[in-house]
C-alpha positions as CSV (number, residue, x, y, z in Angstrom):
1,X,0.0,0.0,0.0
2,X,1.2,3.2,-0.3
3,X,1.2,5.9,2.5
4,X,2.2,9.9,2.6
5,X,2.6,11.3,5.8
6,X,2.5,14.9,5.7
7,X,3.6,17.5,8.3
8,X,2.8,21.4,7.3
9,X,5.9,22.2,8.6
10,X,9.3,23.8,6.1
11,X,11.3,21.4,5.3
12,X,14.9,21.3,7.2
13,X,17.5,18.1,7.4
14,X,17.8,15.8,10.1
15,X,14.5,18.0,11.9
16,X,12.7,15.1,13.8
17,X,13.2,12.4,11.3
18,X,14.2,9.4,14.5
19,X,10.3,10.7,15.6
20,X,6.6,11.3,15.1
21,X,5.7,11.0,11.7
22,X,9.4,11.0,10.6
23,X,10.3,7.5,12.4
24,X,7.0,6.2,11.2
25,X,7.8,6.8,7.6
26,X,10.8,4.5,8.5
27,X,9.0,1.7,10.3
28,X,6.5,1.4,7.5
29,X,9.4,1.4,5.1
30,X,11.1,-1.5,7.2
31,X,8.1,-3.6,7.2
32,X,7.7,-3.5,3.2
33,X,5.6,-0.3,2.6
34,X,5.3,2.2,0.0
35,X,5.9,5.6,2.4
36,X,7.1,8.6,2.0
37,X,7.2,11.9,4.1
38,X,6.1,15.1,2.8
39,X,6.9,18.7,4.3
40,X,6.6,21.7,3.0
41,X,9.6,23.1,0.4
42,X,11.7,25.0,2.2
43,X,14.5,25.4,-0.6
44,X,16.9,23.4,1.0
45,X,18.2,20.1,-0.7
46,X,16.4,17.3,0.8
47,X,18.8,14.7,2.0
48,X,16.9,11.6,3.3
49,X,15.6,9.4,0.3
50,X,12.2,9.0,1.7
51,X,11.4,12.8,2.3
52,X,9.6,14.4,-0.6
53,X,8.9,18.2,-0.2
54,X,5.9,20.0,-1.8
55,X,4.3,23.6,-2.1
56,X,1.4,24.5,0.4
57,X,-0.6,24.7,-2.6
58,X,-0.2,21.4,-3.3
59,X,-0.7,20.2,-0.1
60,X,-4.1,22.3,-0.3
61,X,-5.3,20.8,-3.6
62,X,-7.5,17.9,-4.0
63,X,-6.1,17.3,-7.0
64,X,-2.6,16.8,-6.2
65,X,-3.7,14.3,-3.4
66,X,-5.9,12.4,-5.8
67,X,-2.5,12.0,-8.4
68,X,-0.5,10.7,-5.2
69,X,-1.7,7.5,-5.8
70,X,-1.7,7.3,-1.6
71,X,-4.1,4.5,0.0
72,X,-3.6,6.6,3.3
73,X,-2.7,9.6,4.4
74,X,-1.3,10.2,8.6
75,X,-1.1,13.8,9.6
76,X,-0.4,15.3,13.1
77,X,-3.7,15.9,14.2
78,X,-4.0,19.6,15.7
79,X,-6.5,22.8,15.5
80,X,-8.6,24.4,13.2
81,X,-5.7,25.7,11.1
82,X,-5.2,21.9,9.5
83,X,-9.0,21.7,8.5
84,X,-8.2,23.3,4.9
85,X,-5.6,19.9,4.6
86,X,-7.9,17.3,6.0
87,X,-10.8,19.0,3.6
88,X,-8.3,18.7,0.4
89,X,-7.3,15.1,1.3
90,X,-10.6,14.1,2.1
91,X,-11.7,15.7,-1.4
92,X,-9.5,13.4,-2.8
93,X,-10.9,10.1,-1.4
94,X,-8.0,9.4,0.7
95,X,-8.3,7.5,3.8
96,X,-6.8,10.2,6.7
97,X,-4.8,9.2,9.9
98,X,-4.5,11.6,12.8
99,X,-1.7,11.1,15.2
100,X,-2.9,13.2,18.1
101,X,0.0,13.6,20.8
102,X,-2.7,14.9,23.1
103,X,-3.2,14.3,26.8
104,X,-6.8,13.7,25.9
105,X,-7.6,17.9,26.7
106,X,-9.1,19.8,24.4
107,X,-11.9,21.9,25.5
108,X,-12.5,24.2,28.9
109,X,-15.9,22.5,29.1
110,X,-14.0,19.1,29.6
111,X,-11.7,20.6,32.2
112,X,-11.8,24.3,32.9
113,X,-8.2,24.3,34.9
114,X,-6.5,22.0,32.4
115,X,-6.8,23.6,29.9
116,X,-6.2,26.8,31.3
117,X,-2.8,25.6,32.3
118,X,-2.3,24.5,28.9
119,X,-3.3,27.2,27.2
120,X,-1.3,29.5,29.6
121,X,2.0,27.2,29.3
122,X,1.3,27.7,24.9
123,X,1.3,31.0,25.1
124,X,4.0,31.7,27.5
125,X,6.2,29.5,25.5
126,X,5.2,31.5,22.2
127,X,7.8,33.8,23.0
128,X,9.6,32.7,26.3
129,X,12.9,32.3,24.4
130,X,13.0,36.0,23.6
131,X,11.4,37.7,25.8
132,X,11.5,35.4,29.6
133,X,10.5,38.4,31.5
134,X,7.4,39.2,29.8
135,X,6.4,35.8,28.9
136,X,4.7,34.8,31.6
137,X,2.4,38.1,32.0
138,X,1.8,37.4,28.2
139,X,0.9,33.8,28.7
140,X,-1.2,34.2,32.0
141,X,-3.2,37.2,29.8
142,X,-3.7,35.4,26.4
143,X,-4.0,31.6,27.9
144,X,-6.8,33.2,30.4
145,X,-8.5,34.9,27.4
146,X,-8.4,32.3,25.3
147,X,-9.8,30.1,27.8
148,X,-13.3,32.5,28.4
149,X,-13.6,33.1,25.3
150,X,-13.7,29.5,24.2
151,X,-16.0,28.5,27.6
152,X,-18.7,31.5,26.7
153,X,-19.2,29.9,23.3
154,X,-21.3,27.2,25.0
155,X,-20.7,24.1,22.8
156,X,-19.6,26.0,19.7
157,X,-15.9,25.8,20.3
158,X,-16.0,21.6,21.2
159,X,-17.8,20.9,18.1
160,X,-15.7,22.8,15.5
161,X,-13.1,20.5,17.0
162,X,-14.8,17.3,16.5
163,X,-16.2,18.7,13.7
164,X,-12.7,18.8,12.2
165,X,-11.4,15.1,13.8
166,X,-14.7,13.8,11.9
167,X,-12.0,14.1,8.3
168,X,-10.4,11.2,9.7
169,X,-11.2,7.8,9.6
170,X,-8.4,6.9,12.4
171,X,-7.3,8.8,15.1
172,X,-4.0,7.6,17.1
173,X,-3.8,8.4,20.7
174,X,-0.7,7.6,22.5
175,X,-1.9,6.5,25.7
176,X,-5.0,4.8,27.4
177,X,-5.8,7.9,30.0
178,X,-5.5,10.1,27.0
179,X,-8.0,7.8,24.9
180,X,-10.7,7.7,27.6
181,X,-10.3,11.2,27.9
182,X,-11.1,12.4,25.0
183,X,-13.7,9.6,24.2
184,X,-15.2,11.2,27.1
185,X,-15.1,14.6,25.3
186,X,-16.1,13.5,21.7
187,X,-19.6,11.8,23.1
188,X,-21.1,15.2,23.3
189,X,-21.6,14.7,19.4
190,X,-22.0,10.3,19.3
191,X,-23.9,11.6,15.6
192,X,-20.1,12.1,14.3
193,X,-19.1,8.9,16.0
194,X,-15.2,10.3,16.2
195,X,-15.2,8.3,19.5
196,X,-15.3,5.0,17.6
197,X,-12.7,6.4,15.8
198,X,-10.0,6.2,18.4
199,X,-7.6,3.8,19.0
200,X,-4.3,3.4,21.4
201,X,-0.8,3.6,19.4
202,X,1.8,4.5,20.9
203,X,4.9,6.8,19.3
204,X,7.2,6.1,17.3
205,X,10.9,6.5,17.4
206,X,14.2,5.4,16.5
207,X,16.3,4.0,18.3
208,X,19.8,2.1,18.4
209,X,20.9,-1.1,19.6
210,X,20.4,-2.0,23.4
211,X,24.6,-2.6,23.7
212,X,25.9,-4.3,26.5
213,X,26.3,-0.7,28.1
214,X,25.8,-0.9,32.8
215,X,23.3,1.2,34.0
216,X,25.0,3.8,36.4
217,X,23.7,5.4,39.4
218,X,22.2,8.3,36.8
219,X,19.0,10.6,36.7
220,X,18.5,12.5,33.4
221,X,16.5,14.7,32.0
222,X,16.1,15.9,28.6
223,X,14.4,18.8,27.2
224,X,14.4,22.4,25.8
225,X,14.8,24.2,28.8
226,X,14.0,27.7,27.4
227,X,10.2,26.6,27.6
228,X,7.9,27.2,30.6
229,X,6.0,23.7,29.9
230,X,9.2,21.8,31.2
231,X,9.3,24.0,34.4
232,X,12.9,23.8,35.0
233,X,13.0,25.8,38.2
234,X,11.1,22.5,39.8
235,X,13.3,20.3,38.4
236,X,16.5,21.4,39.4
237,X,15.2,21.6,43.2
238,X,13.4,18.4,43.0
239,X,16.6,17.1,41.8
240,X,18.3,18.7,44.4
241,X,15.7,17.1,47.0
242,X,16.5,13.5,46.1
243,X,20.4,13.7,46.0
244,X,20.9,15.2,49.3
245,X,19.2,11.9,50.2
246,X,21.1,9.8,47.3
247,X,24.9,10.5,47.9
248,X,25.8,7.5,45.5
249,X,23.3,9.2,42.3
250,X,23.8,11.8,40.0
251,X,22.1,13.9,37.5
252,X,22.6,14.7,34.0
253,X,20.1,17.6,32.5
254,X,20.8,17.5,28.4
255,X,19.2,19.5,26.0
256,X,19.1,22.9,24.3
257,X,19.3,25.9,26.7
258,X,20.4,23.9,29.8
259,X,23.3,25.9,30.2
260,X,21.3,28.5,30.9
261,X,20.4,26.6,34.3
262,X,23.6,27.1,35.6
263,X,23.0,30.8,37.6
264,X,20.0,28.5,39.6
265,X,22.2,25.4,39.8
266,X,24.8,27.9,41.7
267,X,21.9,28.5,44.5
268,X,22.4,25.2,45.4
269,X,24.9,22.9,48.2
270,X,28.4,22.2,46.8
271,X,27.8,18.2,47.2
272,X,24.7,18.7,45.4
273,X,25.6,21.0,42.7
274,X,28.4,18.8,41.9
275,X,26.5,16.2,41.0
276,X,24.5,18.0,38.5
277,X,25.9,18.1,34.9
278,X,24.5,20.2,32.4
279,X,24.9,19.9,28.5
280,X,23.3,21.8,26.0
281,X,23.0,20.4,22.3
282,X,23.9,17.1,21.5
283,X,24.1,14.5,18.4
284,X,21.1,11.3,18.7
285,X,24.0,9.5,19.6
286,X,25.0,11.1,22.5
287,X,21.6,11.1,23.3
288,X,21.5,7.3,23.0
289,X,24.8,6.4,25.0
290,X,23.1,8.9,27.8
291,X,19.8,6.4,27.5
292,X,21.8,3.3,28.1
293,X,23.8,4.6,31.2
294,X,20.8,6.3,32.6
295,X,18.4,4.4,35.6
296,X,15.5,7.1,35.4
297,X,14.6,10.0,32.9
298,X,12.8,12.5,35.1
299,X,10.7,15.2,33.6
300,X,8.8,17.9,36.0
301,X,6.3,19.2,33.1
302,X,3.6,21.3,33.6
303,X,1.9,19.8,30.6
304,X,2.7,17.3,28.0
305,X,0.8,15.0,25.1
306,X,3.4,11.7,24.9
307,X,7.0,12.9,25.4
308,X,8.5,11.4,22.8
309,X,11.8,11.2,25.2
310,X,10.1,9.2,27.5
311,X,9.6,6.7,24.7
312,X,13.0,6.5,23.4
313,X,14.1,6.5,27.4
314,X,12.4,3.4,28.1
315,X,14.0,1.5,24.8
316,X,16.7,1.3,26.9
317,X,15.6,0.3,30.0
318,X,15.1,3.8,31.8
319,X,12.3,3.9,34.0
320,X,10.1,7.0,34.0
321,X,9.1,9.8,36.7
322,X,6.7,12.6,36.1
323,X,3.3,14.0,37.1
324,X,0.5,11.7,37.7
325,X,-2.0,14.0,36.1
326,X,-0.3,13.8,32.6
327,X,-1.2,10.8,31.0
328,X,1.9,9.3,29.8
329,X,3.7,9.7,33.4
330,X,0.3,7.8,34.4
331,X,1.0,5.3,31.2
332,X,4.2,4.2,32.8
333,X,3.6,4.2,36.1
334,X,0.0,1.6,35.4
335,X,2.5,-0.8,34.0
336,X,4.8,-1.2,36.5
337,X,7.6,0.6,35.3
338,X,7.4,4.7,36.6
339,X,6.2,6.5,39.6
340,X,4.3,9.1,39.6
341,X,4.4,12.6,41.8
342,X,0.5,13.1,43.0
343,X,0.6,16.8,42.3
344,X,3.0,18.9,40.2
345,X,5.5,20.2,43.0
346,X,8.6,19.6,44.2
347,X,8.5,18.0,47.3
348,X,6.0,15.4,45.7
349,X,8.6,15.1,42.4
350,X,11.2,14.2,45.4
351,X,9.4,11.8,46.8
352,X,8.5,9.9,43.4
353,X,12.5,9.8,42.6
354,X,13.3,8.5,45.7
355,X,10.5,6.3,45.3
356,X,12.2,5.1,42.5
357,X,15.7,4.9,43.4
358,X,15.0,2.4,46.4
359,X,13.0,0.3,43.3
360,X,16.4,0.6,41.8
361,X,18.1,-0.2,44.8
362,X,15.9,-3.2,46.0
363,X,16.4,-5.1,42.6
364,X,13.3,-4.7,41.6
365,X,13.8,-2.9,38.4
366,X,15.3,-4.8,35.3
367,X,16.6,-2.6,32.4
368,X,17.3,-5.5,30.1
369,X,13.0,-6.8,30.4
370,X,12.4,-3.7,30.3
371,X,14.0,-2.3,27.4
372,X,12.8,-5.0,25.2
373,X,9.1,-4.7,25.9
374,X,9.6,-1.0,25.4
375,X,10.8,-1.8,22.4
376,X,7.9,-3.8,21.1
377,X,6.0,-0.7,21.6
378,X,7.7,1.9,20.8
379,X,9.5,1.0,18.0
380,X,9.1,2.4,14.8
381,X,8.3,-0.6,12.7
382,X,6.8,-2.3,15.5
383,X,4.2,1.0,15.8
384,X,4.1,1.1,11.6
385,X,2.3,-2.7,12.2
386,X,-0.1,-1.5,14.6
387,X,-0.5,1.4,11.7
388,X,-0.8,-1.1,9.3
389,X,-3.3,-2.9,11.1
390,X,-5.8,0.0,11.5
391,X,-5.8,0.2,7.5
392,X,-6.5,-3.0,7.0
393,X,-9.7,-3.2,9.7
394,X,-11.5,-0.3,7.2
395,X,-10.3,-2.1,3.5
């Protein structure tokens, strides 16, 4: 069969080809598939075989979709600015995939304070790398706005959303809390029946052979620490927290703008601090040998869909802590591999570390299981199947 997957995003090498829709181009290439990925032409010279770049007016004609010979098209689902793509590809007959990355919120009616904090942490990162000091006055003010304005449309707002996930004929939700939440949420029009329409698959992503690398006595965290939705203030002292309590660990905090940490690392105890690295950009391979040495990833978000670091974590054995209430920390923790802080704070982030350390500790955490069961779900042909298999249930 063959499948597109299409991001509206410019075109730019390397850009998150090991994940999303990038890996899953791969995995369906790896199990015998006709795939490519399409972005938008961004004059640069593509350089991975299966990426195919075309004009926005393309992307927007139903023509161009019906010449694309595609049995399927899988898109990143998102707001009403995608509807003009789902209405040309759906114009063209084409059977359209949505990969959500959602934590099952979408509307203030569904939770008024969830998505208020989301909305807030959207807008705050809008321009938090540029301007820090006024973003979070300009978040608080536009994610507050948004969020009236979208409850005082009584059920206006919820149904242009559903009406626009009604294009697709699969959507993909990453985790089983999300899924029930927003079946929840789409039963307020069962005439569309978008909640029949969901189905758990995980995300994809790339990832390198398990080695024969031993775990070490490490915590890491990776993220892009310029952004208010990773709250790196909490973080660093809930990191802190657990190891003044864990002389024999250490932390590791890798990703773009983590050396701007350092001035509140410095606030810190020298036995602590010392034992907190930072590094800012990386190669996937560093990434990767950081994955294998690592115990527990650790992430003290504010909000998140499925972090796709959290997948690629557990691929090599990692074990996962975050915030119960998002619903890929919860994910990991219902399968017996993560724990969970109750509420999004740092004492309760140190206590779900340490939690997890004395799992370490006791023995009752093995990387090697772990890794390959990860694996089997996470993988990018291993998720391609599952795509696969959603295809076939509607031919």
């Amino acid at each position: 069969m063959k499948w597109i997957l299409f991001r509206d995003f410019s075109y730019s090498p390397g850009v998150n080809m090991t994940r999303d829709l990038g890996a899953l181009t791969t995995g369906l290439r790896e199990i015998g598939e006709d795939a490519d990925y399409c972005l938008l032409d961004s004059g640069k010279a593509v350089e991975e075989s299966y990426v195919k770049t075309i004009t926005q007016a393309q992307a927007l004609d139903s023509d161009w979709w019906k010449q694309s010979k595609a049995d399927c098209v899988v898109m990143m689902g998102g707001g009403r600015k995608l509807l003009p793509y789902y209405r040309a590809i759906k114009g063209a007959g084409k059977r359209l995939f949505l990969r959500m990355d959602t934590d099952g919120i979408f509307s203030p009616r569904q939770f008024w304070k969830k998505h208020w904090r989301g909305k807030v942490i959207y807008y705050t990162d809008r321009i938090s790398d540029k301007h820090p000091r006024l973003s979070l006055p300009f978040g608080y003010c536009l994610g507050t706005l948004h969020t009236v304005c979208n409850r005082l449309q009584n059920r206006s707002f919820d149904f242009s959303i559903l009406n626009g996930f009604a294009f697709a004929d699969r959507l993909m939700i990453e985790s089983p809390l999300a899924l029930e939440r927003f079946q929840s949420f789409a039963m307020q029009r069962p005439d569309l029946s978008v909640f029949q329409k969901a189905r758990v698959v995980h995300p994809a992503v790339c990832c390198g052979n398990i080695g024969a690398v031993d775990k070490e006595n490490l915590i890491l965290s990776v993220g892009t620490w310029w952004r208010n939705q990773k709250n790196a203030n909490v973080l660093l002292q809930a990191l802190s927290g657990a190891l003044a309590r864990n002389s024999e660990f250490h932390a590791l905090i890798a990703g773009p703008a983590s050396a701007r940490l350092s001035g509140l690392l410095s606030r810190f105890p020298t036995d602590v601090r010392q034992r907190i690295s930072l590094r800012d950009n990386m190669s996937r391979a560093e990434v990767d040998a950081l994955y294998a040495r690592a115990k527990i990833l650790f992430l003290a978000s504010r909000g998140e869909g499925f972090p796709n670091v959290a997948a690629e974590a557990s691929c090599y054995g990692c074990s996962v802590v975050g915030w119960k209430d998002i619903a890929a920390f919860h994910f990991f923790e219902s399968i017996g591999y993560g724990t969970t802080a109750e509420v999004c704070s740092t004492s309760a982030f140190v206590s779900a570390i340490c939690k997890e350390i004395d799992l370490w500790k006791s023995g009752q955490r093995n990387h090697g299981a772990a890794a390959g069961n990860f694996r089997k779900l996470f993988l990018a042909r291993n998720v391609a199947e599952s795509t696969k298999h959603l295809l076939q249930e509607l031919l």
